[in-house]
Structures are given as structure tokens and as C-alpha cells.
C-alpha positions as CSV (number, residue, x, y, z in Angstrom):
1,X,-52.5,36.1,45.2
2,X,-55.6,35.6,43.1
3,X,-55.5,33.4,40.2
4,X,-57.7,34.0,37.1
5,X,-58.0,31.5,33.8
6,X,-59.3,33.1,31.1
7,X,-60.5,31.0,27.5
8,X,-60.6,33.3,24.3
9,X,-58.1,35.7,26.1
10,X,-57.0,37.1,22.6
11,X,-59.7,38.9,21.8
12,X,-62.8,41.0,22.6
13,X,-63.8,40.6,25.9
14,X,-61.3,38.0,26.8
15,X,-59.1,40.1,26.0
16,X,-60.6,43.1,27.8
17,X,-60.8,40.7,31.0
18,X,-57.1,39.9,30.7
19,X,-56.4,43.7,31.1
20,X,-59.0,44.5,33.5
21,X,-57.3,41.6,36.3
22,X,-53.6,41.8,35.4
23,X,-52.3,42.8,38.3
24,X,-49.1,42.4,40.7
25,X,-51.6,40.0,43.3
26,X,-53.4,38.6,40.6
27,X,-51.4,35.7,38.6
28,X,-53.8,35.9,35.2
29,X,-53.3,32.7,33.0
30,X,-54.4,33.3,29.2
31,X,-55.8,30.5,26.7
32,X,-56.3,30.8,23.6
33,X,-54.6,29.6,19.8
34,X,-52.8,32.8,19.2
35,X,-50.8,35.2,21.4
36,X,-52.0,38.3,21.7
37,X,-48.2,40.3,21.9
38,X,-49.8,43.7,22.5
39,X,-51.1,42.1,26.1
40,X,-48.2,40.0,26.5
41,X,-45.5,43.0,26.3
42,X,-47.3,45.1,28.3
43,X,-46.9,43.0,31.0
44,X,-43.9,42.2,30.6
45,X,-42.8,45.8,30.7
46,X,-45.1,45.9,34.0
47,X,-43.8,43.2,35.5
48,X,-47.1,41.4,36.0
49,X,-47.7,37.9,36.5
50,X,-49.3,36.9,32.5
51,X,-48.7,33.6,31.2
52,X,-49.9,32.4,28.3
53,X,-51.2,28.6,27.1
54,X,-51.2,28.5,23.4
55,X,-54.1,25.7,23.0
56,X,-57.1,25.0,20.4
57,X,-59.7,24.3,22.8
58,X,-61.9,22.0,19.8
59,X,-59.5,19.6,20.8
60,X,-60.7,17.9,23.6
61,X,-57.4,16.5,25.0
62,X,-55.7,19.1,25.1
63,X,-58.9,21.5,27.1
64,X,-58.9,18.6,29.7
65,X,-54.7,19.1,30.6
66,X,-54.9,23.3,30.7
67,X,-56.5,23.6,33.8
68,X,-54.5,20.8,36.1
69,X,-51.2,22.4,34.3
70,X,-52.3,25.6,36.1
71,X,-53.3,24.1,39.4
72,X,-49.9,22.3,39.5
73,X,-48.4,25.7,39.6
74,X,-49.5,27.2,43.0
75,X,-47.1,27.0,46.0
76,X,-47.4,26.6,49.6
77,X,-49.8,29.9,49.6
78,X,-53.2,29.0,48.8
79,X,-54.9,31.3,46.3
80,X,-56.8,33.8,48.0
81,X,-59.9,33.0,44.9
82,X,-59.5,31.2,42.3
83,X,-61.5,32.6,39.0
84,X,-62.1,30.7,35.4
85,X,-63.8,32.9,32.5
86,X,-64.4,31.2,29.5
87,X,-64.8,33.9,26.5
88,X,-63.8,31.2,23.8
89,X,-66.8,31.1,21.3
90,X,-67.5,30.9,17.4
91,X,-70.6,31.9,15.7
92,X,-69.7,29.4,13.0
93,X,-70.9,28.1,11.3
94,X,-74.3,29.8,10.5
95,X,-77.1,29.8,7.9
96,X,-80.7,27.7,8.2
97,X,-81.2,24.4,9.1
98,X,-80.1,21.7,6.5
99,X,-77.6,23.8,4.6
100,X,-75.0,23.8,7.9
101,X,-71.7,21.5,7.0
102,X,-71.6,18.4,9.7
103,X,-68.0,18.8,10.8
104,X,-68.3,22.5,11.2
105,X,-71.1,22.1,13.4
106,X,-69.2,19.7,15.5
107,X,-66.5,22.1,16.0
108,X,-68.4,24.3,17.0
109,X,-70.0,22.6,19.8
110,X,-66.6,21.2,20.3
111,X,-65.6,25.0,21.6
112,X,-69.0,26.7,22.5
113,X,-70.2,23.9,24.8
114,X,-68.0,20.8,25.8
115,X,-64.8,23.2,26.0
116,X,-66.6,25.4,28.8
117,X,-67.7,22.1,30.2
118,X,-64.3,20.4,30.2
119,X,-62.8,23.3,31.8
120,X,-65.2,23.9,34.5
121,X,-64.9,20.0,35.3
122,X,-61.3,20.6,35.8
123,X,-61.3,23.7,36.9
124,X,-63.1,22.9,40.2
125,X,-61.8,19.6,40.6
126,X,-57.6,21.3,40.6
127,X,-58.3,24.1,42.9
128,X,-61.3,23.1,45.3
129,X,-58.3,21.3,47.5
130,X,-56.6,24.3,48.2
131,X,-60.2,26.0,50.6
132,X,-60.3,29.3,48.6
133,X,-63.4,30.8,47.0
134,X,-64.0,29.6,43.3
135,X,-65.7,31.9,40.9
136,X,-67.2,30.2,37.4
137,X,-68.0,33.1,34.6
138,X,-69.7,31.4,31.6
139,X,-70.0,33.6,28.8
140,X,-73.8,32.9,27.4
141,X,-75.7,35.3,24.8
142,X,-79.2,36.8,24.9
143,X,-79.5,33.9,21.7
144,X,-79.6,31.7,24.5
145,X,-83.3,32.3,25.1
146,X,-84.8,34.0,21.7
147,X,-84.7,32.8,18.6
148,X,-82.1,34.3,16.4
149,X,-82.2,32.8,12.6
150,X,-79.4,31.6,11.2
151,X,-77.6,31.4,14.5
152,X,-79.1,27.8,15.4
153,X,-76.0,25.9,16.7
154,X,-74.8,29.0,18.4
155,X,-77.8,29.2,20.1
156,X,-78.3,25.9,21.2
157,X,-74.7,25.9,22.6
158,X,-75.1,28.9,24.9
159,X,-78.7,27.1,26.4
160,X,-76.6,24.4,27.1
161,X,-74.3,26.4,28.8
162,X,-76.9,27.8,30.4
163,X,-78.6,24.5,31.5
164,X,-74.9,23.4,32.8
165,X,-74.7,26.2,35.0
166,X,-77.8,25.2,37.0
167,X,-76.7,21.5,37.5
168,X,-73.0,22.4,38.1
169,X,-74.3,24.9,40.4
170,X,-76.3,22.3,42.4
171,X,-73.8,19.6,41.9
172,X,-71.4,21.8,44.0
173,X,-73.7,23.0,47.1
174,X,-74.7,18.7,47.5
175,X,-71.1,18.0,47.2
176,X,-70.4,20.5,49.6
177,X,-67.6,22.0,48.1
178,X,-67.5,24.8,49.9
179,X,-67.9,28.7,48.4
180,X,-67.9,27.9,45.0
181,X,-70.4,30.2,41.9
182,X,-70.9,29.3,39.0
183,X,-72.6,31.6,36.4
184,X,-73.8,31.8,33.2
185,X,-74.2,35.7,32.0
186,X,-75.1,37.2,29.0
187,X,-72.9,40.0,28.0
188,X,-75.1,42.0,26.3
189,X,-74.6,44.2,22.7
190,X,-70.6,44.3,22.4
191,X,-68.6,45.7,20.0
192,X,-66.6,42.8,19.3
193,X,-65.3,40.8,16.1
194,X,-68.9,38.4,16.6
195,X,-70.8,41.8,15.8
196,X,-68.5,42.7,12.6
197,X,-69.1,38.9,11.5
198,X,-73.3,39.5,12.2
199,X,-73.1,42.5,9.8
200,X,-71.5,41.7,7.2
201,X,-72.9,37.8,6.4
202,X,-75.3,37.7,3.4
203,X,-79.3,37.7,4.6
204,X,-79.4,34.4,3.0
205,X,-77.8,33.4,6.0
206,X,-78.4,35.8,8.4
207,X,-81.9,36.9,7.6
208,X,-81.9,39.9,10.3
209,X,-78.1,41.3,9.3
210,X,-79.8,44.7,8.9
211,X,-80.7,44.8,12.4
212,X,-77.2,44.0,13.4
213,X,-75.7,46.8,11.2
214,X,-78.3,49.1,13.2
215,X,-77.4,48.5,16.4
216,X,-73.8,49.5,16.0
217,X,-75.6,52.7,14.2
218,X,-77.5,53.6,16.8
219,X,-74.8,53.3,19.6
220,X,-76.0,50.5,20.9
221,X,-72.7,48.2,21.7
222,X,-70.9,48.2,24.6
223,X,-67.2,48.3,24.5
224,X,-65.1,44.9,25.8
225,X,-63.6,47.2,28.8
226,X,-66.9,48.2,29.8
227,X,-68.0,45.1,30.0
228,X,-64.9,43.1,31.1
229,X,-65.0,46.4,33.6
230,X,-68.6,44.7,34.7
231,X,-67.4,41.7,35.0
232,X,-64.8,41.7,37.5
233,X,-67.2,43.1,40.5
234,X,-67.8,39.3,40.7
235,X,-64.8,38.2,42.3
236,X,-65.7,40.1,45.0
237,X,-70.0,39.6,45.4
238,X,-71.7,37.3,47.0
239,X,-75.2,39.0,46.6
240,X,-76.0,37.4,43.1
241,X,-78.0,33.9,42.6
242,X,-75.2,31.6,41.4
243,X,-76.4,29.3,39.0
244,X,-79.1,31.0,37.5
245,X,-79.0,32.6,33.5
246,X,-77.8,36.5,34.4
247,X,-77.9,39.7,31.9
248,X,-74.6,42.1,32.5
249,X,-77.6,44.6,33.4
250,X,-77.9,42.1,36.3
251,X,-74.5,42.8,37.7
């Protein structure tokens, strides 16, 4: 049995990811502050191992108790891989420097960047014990590494999940933890709720809304199940530098 965690599994490519893994050997465990019912009847119906873990992940407390709630739930048969995806993300809140409200910025960190952190840290630390491979998949953004106005604390966040990945990474071969990858990857252009929010904020703002609004004109986003589609090859490859900032064009 495989067991995948997935953060921001309500929507977009959490969502997507959810779909693209539930299946009867893979026991797929869903965070996120609402339930999606659409994914939760359909397995249901199925018969497929969902469950679901209602949590707000800007509350540290309760990030840090998800993943050893999980862990505790694996019998005598060891996983054959273990997998945590962490989609959870805000663009919030956005706008230049010194006009950004102090607690929203804090929340957002909260869930772009110490969530993924917390998670990871537990994570590894609840299923290294039982000897199967582990598979990290950080969602980052191409605002990682370019300069995207108005998207400043967004931005920031992703580098620093970027940055995280590398040491986590390391952290892992020293400690000798055995077949453990940790990534950080750019999705690309998706066609997700972030894209509607980047097209329809005010340029005072989001000085560069009109080139959001073009690239859904000229085709340009993926869909979530493409990409989710993408994704999954990673359970299975060992060919790619764990660690290291990746591009979905990279898979």
C-alpha cells in the first residue's frame, strides 16, 4: 500500500493530485479547511481508501499533529512509499511594499512557508522508521526566482521553500536516512483559482495583471490534471536531482 499526504487537497492541483493517486493500493490522506464532497463521494462510491483531515494549516499546532496522526495509522505492513505534497498556498496578501497589512503577511508565511516546513519535519520523522522510500513534493512558483511586483511575500516564501529543499535534502543523505527526495518544483502556468485572483486584482496592486489576463488568452495554462498527471511519475523516478529548484518541464 502506498500512502500519499496531500496539503491544499481541495482545490487546483491538490485537488487534481488527490484524483490522480486515489487508488485501491494507494491510502491518499487529504488536508485542507474545507471538504471537497465531489472527491469525497467519489470515492466513497469507489471504495477507495480517502480520508480527510479538516485542519487550517496557519495554525501551527495543529500542522505539527496531522502528520504523526497519519503515521499512527499504518499496521503491521510497511508502506511500500510513503509520499507528502504540499499544494496549500495563498497569494495574499499582495500589493507593494509598505502598503501590505502585518498580520496578513504573517499568515501568509504562516501557510506558504513554515506549514511546508512543519510538515516535512514531521513527515519524515513518522514514517522514516518504517524502511520504505519517502518522496517530498514542494510546490514552489517560477516567482521564486524573478521578480514578480506585487507578489513580494509570495515570492519570498516559495525561495524559502526553495532554499529548504536543499538543506532538508542534505540533512537527510548525512543522517543517513535512507532513500528519501525531497523537491521543490515549479508547476508552471496553471489554470487554477491563483491565476483568476492574478487577473482580476487592480494594477495598483498587481502592476502586470494584463499579462496574467494574456496568458490564459493565449492558451498558455496548463490544466491541474495535466500537471497533477506530471507529477505522479515521481513516486516512481529516481533519475532526478533531489534537492535542487525543478520546472514541471523538468519532469
Amino acid at each position: 500500500m502506498q500512502y500519499h499526504v496531500i496539503s491544499g487537497a481541495s482545490r487546483g492541483v491538490g485537488a487534481a493530485l488527490v484524483e490522480q493517486l486515489l487508488t485501491p493500493t494507494a491510502s491518499v490522506f487529504g488536508i485542507s479547511r474545507t471538504t471537497p464532497d465531489r472527491l469525497v463521494d467519489r470515492a466513497r462510491s469507489q471504495g477507495l481508501p480517502l480520508h480527510w483531515l479538516p485542519a487550517d494549516l496557519r495554525d501551527p499546532s495543529g500542522a505539527d499533529s496531522l502528520i504523526d496522526s497519519i503515521a499512527a495509522t499504518v499496521g503491521d505492513r510497511p508502506p511500500e512509499i510513503a509520499a507528502l505534497w504540499v499544494a496549500a498556498a495563498t497569494l495574499d496578501p499582495i500589493g507593494p511594499v509598505g502598503t501590505l497589512d502585518s498580520a496578513a503577511v504573517d499568515a501568509a508565511l504562516r501557510l506558504n512557508l513554515a506549514a511546508a516546513i512543519t510538515l516535512t519535519q514531521r513527515f519524515v520523522a513518522g514514517f522514516a522508521g518504517f524502511g520504505c522510500p519517502l518522496r517530498v513534493v514542494l510546490l514552489s512558483s517560477g516567482a521564486s526566482e524573478r521578480v514578480m511586483p506585487g507578489l513580494s511575500v509570495y515570492s519570498a516564501a516559495k525561495a524559502g521553500l526553495n532554499a529548504f529543499a536543499r538543506s532538508a535534502q542534505d540533512e537527510a543523505v548525512r543522517s543517513g536516512l535512507g532513500d528519501v527526495a525531497i523537491y521543490s518544483i515549479s508547476p508552471g502556468l496553471v489554470d487554477t483559482g491563483m491565476q483568476e485572483t492574478l487577473r482580476t486584482r487592480g494594477t495598483d496592486r498587481l502592476p502586470e495583471r494584463d499579462q496574467y489576463r494574456s496568458w490564459r488568452a493565449d492558451g498558455r495554462l496548463a490544466s491541474p490534471a495535466a500537471v497533477a498527471a506530471r507529477l505522479a511519475t515521481l513516486v516512481n523516478r529516481d533519475d532526478l536531482p533531489a534537492g535542487r529548484y525543478l520546472h514541471i518541464d523538468d519532469l
